[in-house]
C-alpha positions as CSV (number, residue, x, y, z in Angstrom):
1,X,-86.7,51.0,58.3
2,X,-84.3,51.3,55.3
3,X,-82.0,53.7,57.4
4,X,-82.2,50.7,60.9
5,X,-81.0,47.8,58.1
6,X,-78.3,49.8,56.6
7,X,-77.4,50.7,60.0
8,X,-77.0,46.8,61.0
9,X,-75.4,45.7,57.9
10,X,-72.4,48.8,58.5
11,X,-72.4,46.7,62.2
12,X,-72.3,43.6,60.5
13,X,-69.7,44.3,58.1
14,X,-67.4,45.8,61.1
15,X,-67.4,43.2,62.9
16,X,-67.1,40.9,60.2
17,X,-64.0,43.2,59.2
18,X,-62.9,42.9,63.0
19,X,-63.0,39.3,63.5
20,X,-60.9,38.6,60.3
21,X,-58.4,41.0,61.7
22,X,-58.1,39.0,65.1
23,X,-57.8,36.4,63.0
24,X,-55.1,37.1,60.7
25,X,-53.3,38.9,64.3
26,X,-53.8,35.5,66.1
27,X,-52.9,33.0,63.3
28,X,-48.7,33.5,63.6
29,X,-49.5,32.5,67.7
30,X,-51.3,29.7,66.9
31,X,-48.8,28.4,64.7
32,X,-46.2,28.8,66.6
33,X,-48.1,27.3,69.6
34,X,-49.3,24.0,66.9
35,X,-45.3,23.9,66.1
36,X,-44.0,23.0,69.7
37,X,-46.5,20.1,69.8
38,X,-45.0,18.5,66.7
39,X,-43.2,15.5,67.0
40,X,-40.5,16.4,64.1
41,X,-37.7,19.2,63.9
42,X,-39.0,20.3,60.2
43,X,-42.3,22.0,59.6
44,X,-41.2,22.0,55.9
45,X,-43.7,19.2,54.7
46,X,-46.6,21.0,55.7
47,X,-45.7,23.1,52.9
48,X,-46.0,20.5,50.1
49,X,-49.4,19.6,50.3
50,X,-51.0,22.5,49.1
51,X,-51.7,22.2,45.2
52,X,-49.7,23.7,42.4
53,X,-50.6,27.1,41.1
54,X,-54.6,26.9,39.3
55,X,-55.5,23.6,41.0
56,X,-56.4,24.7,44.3
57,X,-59.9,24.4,45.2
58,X,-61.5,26.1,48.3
59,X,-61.6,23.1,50.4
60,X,-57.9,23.4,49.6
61,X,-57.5,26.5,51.0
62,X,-59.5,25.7,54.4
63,X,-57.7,22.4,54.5
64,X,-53.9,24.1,53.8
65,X,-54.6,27.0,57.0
66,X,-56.4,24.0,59.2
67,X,-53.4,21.9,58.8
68,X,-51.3,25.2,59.8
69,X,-52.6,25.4,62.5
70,X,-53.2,21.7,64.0
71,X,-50.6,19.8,62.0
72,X,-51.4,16.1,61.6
73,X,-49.2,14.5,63.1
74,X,-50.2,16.0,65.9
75,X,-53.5,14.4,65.9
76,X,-51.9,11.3,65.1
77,X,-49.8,11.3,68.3
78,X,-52.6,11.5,70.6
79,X,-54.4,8.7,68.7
80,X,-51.5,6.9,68.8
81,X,-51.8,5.8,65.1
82,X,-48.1,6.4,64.4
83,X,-46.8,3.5,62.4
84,X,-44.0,4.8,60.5
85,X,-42.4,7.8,60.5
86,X,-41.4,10.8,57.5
87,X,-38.3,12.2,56.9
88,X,-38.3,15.7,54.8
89,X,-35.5,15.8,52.7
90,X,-35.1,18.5,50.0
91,X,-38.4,18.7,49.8
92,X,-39.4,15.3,49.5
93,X,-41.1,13.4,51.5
94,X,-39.8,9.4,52.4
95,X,-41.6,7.1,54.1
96,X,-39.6,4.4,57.1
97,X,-41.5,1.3,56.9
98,X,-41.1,-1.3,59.3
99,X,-38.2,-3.8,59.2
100,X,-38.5,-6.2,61.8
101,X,-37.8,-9.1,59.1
102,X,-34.4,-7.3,58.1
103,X,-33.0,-7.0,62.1
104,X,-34.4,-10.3,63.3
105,X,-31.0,-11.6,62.9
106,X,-28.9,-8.5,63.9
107,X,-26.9,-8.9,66.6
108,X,-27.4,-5.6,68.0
109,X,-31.0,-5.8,68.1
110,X,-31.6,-5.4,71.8
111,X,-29.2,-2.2,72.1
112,X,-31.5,-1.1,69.5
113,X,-34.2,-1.7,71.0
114,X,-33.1,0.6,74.1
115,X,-32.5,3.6,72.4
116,X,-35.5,3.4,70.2
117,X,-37.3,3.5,73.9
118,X,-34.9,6.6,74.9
119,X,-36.1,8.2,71.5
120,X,-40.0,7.3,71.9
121,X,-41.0,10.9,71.9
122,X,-44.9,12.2,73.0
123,X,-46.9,15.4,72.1
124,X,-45.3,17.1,75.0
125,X,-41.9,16.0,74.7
126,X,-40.3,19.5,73.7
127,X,-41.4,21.0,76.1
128,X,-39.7,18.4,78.4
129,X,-36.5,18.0,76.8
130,X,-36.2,21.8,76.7
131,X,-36.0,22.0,80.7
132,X,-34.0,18.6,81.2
133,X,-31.9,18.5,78.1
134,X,-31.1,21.9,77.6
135,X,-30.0,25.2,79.7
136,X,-33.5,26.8,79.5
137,X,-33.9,27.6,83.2
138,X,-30.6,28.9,83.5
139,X,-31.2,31.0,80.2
140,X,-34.8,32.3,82.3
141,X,-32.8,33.0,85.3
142,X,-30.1,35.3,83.2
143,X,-32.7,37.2,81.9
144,X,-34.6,37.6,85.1
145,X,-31.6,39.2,86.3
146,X,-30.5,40.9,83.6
147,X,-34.2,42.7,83.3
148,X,-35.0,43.6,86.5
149,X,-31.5,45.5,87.5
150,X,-31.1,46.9,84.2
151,X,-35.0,48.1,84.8
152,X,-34.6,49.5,88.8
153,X,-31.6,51.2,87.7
154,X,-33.1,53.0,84.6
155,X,-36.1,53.7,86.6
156,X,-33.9,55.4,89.3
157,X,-32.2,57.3,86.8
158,X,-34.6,58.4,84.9
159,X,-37.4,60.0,88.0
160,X,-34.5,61.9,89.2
161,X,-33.3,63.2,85.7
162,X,-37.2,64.0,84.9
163,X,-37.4,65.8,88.5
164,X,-34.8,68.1,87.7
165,X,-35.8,68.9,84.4
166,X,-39.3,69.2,85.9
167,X,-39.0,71.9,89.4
168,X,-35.8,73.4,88.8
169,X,-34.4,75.8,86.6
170,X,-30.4,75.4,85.3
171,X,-28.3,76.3,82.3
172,X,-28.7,74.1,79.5
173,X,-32.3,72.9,80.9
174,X,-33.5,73.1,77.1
175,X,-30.4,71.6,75.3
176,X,-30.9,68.4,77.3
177,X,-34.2,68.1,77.1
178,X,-33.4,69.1,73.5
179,X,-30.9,66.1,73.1
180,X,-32.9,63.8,75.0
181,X,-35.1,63.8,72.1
182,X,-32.7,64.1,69.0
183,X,-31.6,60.6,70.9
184,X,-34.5,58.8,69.9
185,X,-33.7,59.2,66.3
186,X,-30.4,57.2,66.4
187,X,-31.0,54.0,65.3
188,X,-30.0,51.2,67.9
189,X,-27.9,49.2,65.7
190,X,-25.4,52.7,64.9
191,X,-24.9,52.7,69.0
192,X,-23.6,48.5,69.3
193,X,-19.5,49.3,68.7
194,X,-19.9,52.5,71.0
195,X,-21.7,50.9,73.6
196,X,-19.1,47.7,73.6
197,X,-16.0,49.7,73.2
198,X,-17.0,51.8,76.4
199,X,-18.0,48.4,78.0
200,X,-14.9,46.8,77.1
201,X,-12.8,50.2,78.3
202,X,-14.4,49.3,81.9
203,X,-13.6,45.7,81.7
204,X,-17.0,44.2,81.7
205,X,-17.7,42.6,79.1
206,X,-18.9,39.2,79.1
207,X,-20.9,39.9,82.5
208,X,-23.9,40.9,84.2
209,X,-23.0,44.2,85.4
210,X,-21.9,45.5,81.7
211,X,-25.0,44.0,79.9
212,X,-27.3,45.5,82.6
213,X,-25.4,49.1,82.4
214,X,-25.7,49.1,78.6
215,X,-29.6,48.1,78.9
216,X,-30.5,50.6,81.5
217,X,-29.1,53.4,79.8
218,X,-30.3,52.7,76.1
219,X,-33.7,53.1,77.9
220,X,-33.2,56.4,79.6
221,X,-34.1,59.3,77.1
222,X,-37.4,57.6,76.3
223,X,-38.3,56.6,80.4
224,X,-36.9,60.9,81.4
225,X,-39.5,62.2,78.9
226,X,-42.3,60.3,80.3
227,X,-42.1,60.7,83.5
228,X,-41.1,64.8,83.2
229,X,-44.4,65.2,81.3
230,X,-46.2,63.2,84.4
231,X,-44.6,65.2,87.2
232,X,-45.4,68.4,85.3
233,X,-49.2,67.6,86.1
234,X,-48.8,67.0,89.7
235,X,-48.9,70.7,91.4
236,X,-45.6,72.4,93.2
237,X,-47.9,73.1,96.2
238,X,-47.5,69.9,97.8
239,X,-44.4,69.8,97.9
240,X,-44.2,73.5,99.1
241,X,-46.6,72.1,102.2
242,X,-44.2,68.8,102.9
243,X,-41.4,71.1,103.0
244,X,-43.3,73.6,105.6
245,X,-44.0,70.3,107.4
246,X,-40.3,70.1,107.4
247,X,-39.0,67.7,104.9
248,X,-36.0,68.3,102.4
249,X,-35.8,68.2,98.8
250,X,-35.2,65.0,98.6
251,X,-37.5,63.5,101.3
252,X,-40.6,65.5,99.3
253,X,-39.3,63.6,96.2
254,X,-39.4,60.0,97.9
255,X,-42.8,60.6,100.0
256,X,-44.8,63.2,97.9
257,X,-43.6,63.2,94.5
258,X,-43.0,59.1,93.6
259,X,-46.3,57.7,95.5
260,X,-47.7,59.9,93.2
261,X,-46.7,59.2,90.2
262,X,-46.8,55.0,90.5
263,X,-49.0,55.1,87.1
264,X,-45.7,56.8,84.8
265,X,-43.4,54.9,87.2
266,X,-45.5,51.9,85.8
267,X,-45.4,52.1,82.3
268,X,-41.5,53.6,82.3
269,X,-40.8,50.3,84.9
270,X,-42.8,48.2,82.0
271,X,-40.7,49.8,78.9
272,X,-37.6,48.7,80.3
273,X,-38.3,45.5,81.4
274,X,-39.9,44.8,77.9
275,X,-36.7,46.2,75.9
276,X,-34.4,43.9,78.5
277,X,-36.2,41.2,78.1
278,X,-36.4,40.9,74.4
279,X,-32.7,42.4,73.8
280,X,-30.7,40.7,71.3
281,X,-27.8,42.9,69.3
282,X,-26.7,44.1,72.7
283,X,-26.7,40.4,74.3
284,X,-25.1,39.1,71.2
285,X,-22.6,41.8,71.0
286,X,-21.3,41.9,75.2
287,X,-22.0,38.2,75.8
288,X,-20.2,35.0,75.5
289,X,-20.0,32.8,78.1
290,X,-22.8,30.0,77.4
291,X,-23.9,30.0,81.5
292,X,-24.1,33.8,81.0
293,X,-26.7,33.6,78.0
294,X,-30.3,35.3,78.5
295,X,-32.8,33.4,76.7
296,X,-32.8,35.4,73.5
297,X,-29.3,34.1,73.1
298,X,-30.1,30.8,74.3
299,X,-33.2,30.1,71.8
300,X,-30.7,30.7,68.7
301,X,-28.9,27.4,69.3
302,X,-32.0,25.6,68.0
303,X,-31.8,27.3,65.1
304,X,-28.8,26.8,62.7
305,X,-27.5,26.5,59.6
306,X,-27.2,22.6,59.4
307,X,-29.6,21.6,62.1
308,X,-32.8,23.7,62.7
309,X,-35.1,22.2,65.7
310,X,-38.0,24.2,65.4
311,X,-40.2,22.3,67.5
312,X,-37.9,23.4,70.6
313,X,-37.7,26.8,69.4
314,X,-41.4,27.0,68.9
315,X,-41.6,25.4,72.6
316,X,-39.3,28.2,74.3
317,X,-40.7,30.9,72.6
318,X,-44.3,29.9,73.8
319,X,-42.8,29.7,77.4
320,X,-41.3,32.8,77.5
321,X,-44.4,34.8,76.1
322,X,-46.3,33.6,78.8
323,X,-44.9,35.5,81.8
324,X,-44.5,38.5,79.0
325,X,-48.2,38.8,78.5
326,X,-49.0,38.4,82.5
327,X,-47.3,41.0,83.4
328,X,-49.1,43.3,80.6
329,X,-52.1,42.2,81.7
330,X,-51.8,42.6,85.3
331,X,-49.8,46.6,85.1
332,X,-52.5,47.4,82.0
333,X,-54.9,49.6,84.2
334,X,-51.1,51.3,85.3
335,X,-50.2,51.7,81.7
336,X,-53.2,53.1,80.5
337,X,-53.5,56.0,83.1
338,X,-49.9,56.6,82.6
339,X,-50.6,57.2,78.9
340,X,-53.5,59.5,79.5
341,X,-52.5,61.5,82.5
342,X,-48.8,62.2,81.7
343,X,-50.3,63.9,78.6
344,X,-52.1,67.2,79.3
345,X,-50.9,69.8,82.0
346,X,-52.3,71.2,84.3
């Protein structure tokens, strides 16, 4: 009996443990997800209301990461109890009262009127003004394109460097898989100025086709080794028999080898499209041209050093995780049998 209790408290206490590890993992999402809701541009005031240093109490505490999480403002804009708004400045917070008695007599009170209707903003409004006000869908469609040729093309690459590293036998086979590997221990940042001179050499910079030949390639070592250790486990004799049957080299590549291997063609497809998607130093470094921006480059101009509008940039970065986190759930079953299979041979 003593052994069965100690036995459910070790549960208890793991789960316990667990939970306050989801917790703690979820709490920056939620944030970010409470901050494109907010009706302001500065989160800074949320800040001020927890207690000085000694003073805080535990209903503090619950109250400070409740507030986090749904600000109250928020609250306040679907009640509709907004009668006067804050303005954050240095720290401090200064209340707007009303002063209809001040403008009754201003001549300019109707075109005040009218832009204080343009300005009436709602719960949803980032996200509104971020598609009508703002290059957003253009920024989505740079990256769409940006990602997915940069991915094909590494993907392309990399099965038919992995094939030939995998079946055939050539001097040098072990230095490049050799330097494949001491690759992956450069830091990205030390490969920026080669990558854009090379770029600039070729005269394409500032354009698709150089972005998506410096993304495809910086993916390449990593997508080769991955799928060579996958091919390795699928056995020579098949494609011994296809070629008896009367196919080439590369028509036993295309019909027996790739079908094959769709759960390492998934997670190498996945890796690049990831890195594209989410590049930055390599945007920022080859692209200029506003209309050209992916969204990485696109989110910064909310963010600057005299005007920071984090409620849009809270807004797009919500948007753009949710595609991201579809299309890991939807190739996971691909990813994970990749992982495993591409791992033992034989």
């Amino acid at each position: 009996m003593t052994v069965h209790r100690s036995s459910m408290f070790r549960v208890a206490c793991t789960h316990v443990l667990l939970w306050g590890a989801c917790l703690i993992a979820l709490f920056p999402v939620l944030r970010v997800v409470s901050i494109s809701f907010q009706n302001t541009d500065t989160i800074s005031q949320q800040m001020e209301r927890f207690p000085p240093r000694g003073e805080a109490t535990a209903g503090d505490y619950i109250s400070f990461f409740m507030h986090a999480i749904v600000p109250p403002n928020l609250i306040e804009s679907f009640s509709g109890n907004e009668t006067k708004a804050e303005i954050v400045y240095m720290g401090a917070e200064v209340e707007i009262e009303d002063e209809e008695d001040e403008n009754e007599n201003d001549g300019f009170g109707d075109l005040d009127s009218l832009d204080a209707q343009d300005k009436e903003r709602y719960w949803y409004s980032n996200y509104v003004d971020l598609f009508q006000k703002h290059l957003f869908l253009q920024w989505i469609y740079n990256s769409l394109v940006i990602s997915m040729s940069a991915s094909l093309i590494g993907l392309f690459l990399a099965a038919t460097t992995a094939y030939a590293f995998s079946r055939f036998d050539f001097p040098g086979k072990r230095i490049g898989v050799g330097f494949l590997l001491t690759t992956q221990m450069i830091p990205g940042p030390m490969m920026i100025i080669p990558i854009y001179l090379m770029i600039k050499s070729l005269g394409l910079g500032n354009s698709y086709a150089g972005l998506v030949i410096a993304m495809s390639v910086s993916t390449l070592p990593f997508s080769i080794m991955v799928l060579r250790g996958y091919f390795d486990t699928i056995p020579g004799s098949l494609e011994d028999a296809a070629k008896v049957d009367g196919c080439s080299t590369v028509e036993s590549f295309f019909r027996i080898l790739l079908p094959l291997s769709t759960p390492a063609l998934a997670i190498a497809f996945l890796f690049n499209f990831t890195s594209a998607w989410s590049e930055f130093l390599l945007a920022s470094t080859l692209i200029d041209d506003v209309t050209l921006r992916p969204w990485t480059l696109g989110l910064m101009e909310f963010s600057g050093n005299f005007d920071s509008r984090w409620g849009l940039f809270a807004a797009g970065s919500v948007v753009i995780a949710v595609p991201s986190v579809a299309l890991f759930l939807y190739s996971s079953k691909w990813v994970i049998s990749g992982l495993t299979l591409g791992g033992v041979k034989g």
